[in-house]
N, CA, C and O of each residue as an XYZ file, in Angstrom:
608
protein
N      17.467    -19.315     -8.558
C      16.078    -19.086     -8.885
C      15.435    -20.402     -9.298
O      16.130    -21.210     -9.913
N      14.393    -20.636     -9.062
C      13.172    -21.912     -8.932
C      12.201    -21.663    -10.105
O      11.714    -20.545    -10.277
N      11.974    -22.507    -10.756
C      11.153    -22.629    -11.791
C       9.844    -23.547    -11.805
O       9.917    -24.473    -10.998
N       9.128    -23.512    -12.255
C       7.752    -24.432    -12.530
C       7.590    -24.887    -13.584
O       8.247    -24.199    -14.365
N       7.075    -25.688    -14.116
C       6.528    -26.261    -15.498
C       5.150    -26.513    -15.276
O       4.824    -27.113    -14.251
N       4.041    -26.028    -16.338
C       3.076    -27.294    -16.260
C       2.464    -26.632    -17.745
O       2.577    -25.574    -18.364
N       1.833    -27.791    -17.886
C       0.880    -28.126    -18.488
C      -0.572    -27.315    -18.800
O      -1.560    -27.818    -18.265
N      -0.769    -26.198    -19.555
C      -1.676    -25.280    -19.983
C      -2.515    -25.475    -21.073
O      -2.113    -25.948    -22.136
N      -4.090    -25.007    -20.783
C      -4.555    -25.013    -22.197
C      -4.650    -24.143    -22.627
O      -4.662    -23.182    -21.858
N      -4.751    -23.931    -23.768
C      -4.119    -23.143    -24.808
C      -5.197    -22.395    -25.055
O      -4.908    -21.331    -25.603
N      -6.797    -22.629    -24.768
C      -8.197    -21.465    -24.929
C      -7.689    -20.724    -23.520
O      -7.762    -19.507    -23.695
N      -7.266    -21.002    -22.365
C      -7.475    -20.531    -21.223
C      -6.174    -19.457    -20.865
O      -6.234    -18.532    -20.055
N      -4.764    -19.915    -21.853
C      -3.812    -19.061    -21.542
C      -3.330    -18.177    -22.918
O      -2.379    -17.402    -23.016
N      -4.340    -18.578    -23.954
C      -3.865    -18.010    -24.952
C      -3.060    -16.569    -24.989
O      -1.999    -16.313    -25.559
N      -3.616    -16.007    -24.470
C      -2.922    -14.283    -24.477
C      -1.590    -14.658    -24.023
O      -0.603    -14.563    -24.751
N      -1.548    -15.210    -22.468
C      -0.213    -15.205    -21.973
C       1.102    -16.008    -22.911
O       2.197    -15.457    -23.027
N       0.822    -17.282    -23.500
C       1.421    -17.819    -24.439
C       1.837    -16.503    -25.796
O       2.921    -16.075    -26.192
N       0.583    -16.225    -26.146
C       0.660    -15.460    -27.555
C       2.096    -14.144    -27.061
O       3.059    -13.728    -27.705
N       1.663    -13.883    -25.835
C       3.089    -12.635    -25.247
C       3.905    -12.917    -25.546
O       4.503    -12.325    -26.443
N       4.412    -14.093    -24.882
C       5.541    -14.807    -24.810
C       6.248    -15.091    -26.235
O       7.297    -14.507    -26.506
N       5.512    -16.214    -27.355
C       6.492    -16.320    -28.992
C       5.897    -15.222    -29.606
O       5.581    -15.336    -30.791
N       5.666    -14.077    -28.960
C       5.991    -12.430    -29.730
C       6.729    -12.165    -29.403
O       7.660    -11.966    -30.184
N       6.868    -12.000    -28.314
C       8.500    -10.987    -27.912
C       9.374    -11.553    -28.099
O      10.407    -10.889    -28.184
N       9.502    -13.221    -28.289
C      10.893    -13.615    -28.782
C      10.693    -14.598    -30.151
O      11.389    -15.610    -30.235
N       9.898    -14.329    -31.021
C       9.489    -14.885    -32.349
C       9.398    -13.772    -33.126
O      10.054    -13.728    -34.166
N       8.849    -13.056    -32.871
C       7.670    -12.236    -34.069
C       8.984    -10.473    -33.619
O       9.533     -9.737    -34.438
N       9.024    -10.417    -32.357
C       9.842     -8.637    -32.038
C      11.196     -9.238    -32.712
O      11.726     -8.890    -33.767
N      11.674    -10.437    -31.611
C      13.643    -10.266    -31.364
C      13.660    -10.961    -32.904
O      14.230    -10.205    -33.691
N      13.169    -12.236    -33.550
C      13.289    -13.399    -34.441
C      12.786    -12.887    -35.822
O      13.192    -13.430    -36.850
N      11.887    -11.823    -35.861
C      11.466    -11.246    -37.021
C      10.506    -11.947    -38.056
O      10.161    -11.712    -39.215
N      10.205    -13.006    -37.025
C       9.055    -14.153    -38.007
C       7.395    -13.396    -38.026
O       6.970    -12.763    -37.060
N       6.831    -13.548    -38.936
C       5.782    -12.859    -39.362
C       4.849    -13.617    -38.196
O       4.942    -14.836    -38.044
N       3.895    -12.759    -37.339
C       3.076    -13.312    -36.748
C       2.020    -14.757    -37.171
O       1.740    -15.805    -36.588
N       1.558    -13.986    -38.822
C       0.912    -15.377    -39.402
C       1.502    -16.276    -39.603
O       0.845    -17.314    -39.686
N       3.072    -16.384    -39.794
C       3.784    -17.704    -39.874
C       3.796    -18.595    -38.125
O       3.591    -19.809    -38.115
N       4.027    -17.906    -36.894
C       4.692    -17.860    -35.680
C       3.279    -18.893    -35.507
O       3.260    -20.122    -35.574
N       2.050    -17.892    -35.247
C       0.928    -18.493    -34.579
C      -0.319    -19.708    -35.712
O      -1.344    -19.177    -36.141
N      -0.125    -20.808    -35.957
C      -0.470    -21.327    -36.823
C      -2.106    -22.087    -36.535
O      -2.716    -21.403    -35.712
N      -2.921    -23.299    -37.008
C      -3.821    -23.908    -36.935
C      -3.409    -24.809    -35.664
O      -4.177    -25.018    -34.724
N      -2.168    -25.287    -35.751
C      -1.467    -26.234    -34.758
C      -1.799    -26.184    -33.107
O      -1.983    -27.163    -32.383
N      -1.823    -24.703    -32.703
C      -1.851    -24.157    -31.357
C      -3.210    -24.808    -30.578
O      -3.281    -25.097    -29.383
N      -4.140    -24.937    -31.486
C      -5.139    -25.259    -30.915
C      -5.359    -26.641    -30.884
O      -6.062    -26.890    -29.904
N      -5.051    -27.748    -31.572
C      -4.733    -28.838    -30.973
C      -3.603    -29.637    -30.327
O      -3.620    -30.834    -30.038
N      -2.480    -28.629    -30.129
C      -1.273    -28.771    -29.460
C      -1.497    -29.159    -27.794
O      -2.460    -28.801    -27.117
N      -0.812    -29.648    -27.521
C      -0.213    -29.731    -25.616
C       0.807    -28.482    -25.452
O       1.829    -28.312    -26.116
N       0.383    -27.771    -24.578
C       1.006    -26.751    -24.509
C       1.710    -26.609    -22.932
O       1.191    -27.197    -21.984
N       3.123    -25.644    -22.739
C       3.636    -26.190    -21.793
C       4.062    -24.246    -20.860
O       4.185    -23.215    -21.522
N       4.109    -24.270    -20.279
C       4.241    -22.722    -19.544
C       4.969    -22.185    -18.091
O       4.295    -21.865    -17.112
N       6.616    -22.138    -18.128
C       7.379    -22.184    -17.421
C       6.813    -20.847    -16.386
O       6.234    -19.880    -16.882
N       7.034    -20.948    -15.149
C       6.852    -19.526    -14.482
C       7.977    -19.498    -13.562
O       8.580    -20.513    -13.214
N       8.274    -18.220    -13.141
C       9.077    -18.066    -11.856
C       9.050    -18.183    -10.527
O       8.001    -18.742    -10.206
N       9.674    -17.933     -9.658
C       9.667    -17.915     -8.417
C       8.033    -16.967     -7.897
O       7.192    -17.342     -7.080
N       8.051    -15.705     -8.710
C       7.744    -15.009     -8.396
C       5.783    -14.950     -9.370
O       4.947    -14.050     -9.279
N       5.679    -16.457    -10.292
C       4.850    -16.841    -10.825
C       4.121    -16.369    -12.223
O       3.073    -16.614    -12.820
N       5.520    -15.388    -12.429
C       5.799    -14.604    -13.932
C       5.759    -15.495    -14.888
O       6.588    -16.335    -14.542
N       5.414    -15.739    -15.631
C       5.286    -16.413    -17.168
C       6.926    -15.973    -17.373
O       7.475    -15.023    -16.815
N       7.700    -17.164    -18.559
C       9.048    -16.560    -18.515
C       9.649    -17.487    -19.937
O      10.777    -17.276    -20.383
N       8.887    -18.322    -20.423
C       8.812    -19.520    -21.313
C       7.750    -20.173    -21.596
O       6.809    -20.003    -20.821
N       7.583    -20.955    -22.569
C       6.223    -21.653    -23.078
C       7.078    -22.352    -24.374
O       7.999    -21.707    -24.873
N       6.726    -23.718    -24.900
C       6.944    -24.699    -25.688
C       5.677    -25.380    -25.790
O       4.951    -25.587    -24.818
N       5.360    -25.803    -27.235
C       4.240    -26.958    -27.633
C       4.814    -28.203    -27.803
O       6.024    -28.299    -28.009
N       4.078    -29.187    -27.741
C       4.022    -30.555    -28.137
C       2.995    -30.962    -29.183
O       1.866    -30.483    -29.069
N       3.289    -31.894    -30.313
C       2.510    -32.000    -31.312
C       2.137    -33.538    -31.109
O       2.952    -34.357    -30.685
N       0.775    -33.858    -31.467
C       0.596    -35.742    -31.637
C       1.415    -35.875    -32.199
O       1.439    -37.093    -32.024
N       2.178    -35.715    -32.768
C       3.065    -36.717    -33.619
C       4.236    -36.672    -32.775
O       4.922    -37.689    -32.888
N       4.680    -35.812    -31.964
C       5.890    -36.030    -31.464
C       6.402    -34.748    -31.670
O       7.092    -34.603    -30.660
N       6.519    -33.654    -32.371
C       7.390    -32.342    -32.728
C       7.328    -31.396    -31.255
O       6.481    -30.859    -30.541
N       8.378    -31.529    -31.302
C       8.479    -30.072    -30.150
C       8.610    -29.171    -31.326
O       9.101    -29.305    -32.447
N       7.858    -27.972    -30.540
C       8.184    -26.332    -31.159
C       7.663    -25.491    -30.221
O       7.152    -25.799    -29.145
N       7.862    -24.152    -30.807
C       7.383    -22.960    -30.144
C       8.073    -22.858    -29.146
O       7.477    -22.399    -28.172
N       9.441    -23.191    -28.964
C       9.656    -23.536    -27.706
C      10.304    -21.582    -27.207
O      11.457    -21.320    -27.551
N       9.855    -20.959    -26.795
C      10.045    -19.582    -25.941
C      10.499    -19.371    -24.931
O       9.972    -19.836    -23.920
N      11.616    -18.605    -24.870
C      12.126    -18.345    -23.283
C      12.471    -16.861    -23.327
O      13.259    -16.485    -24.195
N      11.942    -15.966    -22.450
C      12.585    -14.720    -22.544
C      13.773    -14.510    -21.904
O      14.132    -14.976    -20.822
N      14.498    -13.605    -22.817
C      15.708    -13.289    -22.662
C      16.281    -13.398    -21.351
O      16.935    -14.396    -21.048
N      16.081    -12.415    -20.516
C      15.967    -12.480    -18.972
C      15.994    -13.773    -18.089
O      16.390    -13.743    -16.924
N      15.544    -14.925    -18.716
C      15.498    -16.450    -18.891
C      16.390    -17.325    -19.169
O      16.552    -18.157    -18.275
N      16.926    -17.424    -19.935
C      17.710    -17.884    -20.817
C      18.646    -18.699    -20.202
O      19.056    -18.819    -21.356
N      19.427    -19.410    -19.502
C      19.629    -20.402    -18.822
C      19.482    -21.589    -18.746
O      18.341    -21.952    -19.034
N      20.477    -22.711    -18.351
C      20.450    -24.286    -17.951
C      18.929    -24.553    -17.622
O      18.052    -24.903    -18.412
N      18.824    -24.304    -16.269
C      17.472    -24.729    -15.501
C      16.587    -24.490    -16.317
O      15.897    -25.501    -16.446
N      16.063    -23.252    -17.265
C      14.977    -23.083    -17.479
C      14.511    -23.903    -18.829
O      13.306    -23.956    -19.072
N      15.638    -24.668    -19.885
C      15.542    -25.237    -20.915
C      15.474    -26.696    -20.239
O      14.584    -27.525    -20.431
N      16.608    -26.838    -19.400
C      16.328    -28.729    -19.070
C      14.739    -28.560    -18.811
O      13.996    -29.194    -19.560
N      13.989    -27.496    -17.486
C      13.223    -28.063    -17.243
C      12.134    -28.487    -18.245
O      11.365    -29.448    -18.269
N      12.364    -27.275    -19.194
C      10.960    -27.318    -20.362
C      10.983    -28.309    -21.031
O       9.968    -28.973    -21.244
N      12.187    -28.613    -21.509
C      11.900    -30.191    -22.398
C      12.224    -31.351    -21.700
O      12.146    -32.353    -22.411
N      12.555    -31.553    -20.571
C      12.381    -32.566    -19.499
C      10.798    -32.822    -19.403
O      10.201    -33.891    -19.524
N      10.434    -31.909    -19.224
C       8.447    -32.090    -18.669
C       7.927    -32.319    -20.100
O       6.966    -33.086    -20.151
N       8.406    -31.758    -21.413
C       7.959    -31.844    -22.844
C       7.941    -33.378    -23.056
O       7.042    -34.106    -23.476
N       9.529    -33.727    -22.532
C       9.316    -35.455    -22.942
C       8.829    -36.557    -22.085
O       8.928    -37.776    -22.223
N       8.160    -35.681    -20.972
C       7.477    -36.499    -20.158
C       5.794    -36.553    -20.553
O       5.050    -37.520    -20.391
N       5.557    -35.659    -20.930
C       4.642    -35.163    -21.466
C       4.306    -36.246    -22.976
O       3.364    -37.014    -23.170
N       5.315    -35.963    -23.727
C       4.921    -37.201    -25.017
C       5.206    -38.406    -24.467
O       4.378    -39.193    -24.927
N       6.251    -39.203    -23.410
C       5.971    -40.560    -23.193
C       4.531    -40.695    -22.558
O       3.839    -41.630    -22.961
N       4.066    -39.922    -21.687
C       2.355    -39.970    -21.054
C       1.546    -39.958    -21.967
O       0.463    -40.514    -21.783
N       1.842    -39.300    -23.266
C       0.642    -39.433    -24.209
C       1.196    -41.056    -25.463
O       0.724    -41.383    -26.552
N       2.164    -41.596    -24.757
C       2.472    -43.097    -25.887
C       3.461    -42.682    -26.891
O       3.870    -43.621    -27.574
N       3.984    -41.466    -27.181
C       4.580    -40.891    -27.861
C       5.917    -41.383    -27.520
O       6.457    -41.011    -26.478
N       6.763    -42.588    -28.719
C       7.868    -42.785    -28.545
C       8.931    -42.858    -29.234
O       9.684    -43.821    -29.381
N       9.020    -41.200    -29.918
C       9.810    -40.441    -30.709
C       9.102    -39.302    -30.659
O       7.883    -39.132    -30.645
N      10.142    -38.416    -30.630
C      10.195    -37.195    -30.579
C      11.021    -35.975    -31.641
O      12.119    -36.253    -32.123
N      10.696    -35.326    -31.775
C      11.547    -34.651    -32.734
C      11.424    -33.165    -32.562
O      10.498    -32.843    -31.817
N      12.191    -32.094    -33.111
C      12.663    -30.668    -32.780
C      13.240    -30.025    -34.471
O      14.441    -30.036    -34.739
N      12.519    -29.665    -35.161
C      13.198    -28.487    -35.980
C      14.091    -27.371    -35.344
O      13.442    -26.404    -34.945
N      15.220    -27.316    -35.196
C      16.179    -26.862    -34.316
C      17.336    -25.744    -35.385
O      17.914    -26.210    -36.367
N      17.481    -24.363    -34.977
C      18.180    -23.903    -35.550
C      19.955    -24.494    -35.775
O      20.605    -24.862    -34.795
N      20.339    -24.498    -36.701
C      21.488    -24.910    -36.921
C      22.848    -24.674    -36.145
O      23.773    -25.400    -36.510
N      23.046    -23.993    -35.382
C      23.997    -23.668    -33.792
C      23.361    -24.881    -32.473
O      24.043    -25.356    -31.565
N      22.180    -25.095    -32.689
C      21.712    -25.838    -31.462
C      21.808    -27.449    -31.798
O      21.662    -28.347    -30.968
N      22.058    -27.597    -33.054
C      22.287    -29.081    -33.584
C      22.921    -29.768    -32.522
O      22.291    -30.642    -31.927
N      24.169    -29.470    -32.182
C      25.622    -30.494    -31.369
C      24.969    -30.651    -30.110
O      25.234    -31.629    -29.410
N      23.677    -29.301    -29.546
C      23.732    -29.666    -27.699
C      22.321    -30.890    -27.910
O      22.068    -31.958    -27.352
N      21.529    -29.979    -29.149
C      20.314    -31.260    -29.567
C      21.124    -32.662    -29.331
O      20.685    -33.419    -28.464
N      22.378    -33.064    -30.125
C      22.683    -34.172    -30.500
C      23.356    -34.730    -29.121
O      23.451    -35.957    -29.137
N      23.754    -34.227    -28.153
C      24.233    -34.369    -27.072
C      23.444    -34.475    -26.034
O      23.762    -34.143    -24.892
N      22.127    -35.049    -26.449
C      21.030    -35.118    -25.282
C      20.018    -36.159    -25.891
O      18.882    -36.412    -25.489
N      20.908    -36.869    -27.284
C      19.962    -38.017    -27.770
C      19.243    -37.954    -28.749
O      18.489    -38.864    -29.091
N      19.384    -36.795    -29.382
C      18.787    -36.429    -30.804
C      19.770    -36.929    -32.204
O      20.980    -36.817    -32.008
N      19.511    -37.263    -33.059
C      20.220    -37.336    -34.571
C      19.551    -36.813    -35.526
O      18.321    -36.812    -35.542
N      20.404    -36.223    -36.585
C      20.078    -35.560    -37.633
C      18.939    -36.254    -38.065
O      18.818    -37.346    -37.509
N      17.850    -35.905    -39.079
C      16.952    -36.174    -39.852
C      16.934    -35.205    -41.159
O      16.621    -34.017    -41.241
N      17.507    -36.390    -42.441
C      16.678    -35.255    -43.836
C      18.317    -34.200    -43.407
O      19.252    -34.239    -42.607
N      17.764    -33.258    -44.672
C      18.585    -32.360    -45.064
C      17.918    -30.882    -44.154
O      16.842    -30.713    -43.581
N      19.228    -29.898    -44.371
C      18.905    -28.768    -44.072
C      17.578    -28.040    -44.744
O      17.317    -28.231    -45.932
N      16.626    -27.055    -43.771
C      15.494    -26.847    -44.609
C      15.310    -25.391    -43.990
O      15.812    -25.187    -42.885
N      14.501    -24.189    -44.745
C      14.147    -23.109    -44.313
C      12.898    -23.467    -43.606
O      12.170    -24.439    -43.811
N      12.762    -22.425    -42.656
C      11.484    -22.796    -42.135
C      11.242    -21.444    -41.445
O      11.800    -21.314    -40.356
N      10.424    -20.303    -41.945
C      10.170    -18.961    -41.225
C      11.912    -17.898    -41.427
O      12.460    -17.067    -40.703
N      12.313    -18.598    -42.966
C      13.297    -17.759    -43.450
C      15.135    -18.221    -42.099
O      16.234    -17.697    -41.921
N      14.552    -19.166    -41.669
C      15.766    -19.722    -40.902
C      16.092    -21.044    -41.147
O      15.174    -21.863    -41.185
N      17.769    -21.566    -41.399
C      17.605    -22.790    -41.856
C      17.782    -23.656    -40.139
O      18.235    -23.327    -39.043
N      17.315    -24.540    -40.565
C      16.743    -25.498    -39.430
C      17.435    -27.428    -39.978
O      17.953    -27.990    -40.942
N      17.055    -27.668    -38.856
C      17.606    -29.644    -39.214
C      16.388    -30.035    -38.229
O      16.154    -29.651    -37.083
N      15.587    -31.069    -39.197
C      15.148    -31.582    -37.772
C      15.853    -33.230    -37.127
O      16.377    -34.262    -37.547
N      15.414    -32.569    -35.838
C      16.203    -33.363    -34.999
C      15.420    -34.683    -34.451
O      14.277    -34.324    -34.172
N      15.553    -35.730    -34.255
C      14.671    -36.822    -33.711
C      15.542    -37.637    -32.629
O      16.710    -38.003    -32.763
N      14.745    -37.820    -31.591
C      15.151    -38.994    -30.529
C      13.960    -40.228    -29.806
O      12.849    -39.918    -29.377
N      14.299    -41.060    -29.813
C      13.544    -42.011    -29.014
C      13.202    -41.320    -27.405
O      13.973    -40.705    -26.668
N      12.086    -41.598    -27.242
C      11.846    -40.692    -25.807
C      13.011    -41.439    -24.929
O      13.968    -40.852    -24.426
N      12.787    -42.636    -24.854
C      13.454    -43.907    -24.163
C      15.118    -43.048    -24.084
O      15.638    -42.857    -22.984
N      15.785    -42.612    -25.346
C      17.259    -42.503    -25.547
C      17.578    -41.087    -24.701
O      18.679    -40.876    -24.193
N      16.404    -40.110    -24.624
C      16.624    -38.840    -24.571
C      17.209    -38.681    -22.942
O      16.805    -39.261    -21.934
N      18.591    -37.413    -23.127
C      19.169    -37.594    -22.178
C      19.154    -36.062    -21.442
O      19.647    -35.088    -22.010
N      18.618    -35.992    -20.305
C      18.255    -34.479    -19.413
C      19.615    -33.694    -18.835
O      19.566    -32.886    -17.907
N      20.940    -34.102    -19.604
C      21.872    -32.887    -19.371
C      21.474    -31.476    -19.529
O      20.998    -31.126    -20.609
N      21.609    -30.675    -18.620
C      21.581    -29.308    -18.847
C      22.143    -28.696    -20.040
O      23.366    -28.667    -20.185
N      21.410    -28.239    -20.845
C      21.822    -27.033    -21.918
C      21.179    -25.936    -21.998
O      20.124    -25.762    -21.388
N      21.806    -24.910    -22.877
C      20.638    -23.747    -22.750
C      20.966    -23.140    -24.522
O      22.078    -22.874    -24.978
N      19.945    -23.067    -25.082
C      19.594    -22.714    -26.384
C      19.981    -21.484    -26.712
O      20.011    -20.663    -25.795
N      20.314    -21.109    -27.885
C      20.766    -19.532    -28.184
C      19.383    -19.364    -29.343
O      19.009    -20.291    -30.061
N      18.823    -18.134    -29.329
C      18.165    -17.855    -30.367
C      19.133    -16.906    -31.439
O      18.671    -16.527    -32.515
């Protein structure tokens, strides 16, 4: 199966995005909608994987400063291809905007594949939406596009 990435704005796809970190934030993750959907969304770079078949299936933000988040994949999804591609285009996405560091608040199981693609620890363990998290930082320059695939 074949995937897409691009680049969405966030007044124009809002609903379809908002679907997407509900059913796997707010239903499967149990994070309170007002925590999930923040002030951020609207000046974010926003990113919106589709299928073969042109289904919405994933969505991830990019922050000026460099933070990946929001990053969403539905279950049904969940796979190599569909994570390289999203943060492959994410960190293409912050080197195009001059952005040269990057970073990921990353649940604590995803630390070793984070760190295995050019990320290092930052700071101590921290809650964040009642989950503890590390954030993770890499030089765009260092970051390395091995296939992994994220567990929520």
């Amino acid at each position: 199966m074949g995937y897409r990435v691009n680049e969405v704005d966030w007044n124009r796809q809002k609903n379809l995005l908002q679907q997407i970190r509900e059913r796997v934030f707010v239903y499967e993750l149990h994070i309170p909608k007002r925590v999930e959907f923040d002030s951020l969304d609207a000046i974010c770079q926003h990113v919106l994987v589709t299928d073969e078949s042109e289904q919405a299936v994933a969505t991830g933000r990019l922050c000026s400063d460099g933070l990946i988040g929001r990053i969403a994949v539905l279950p049904e999804h969940r796979n190599r291809l569909v994570y390289q591609s999203l943060l492959n285009f994410i960190v293409k996405l912050a080197a195009r905007q001059g952005i040269n560091t990057i970073c990921i608040n990353c649940i604590l199981n995803e630390v070793q594949l984070f760190n295995q693609n050019g990320f290092i620890k930052q700071g101590c363990v921290f809650m964040e939406a009642g989950i503890p998290r590390q954030r993770m930082q890499c030089e765009v320059a260092d970051f390395v596009t091995k296939p992994f695939t994220l567990v929520h």
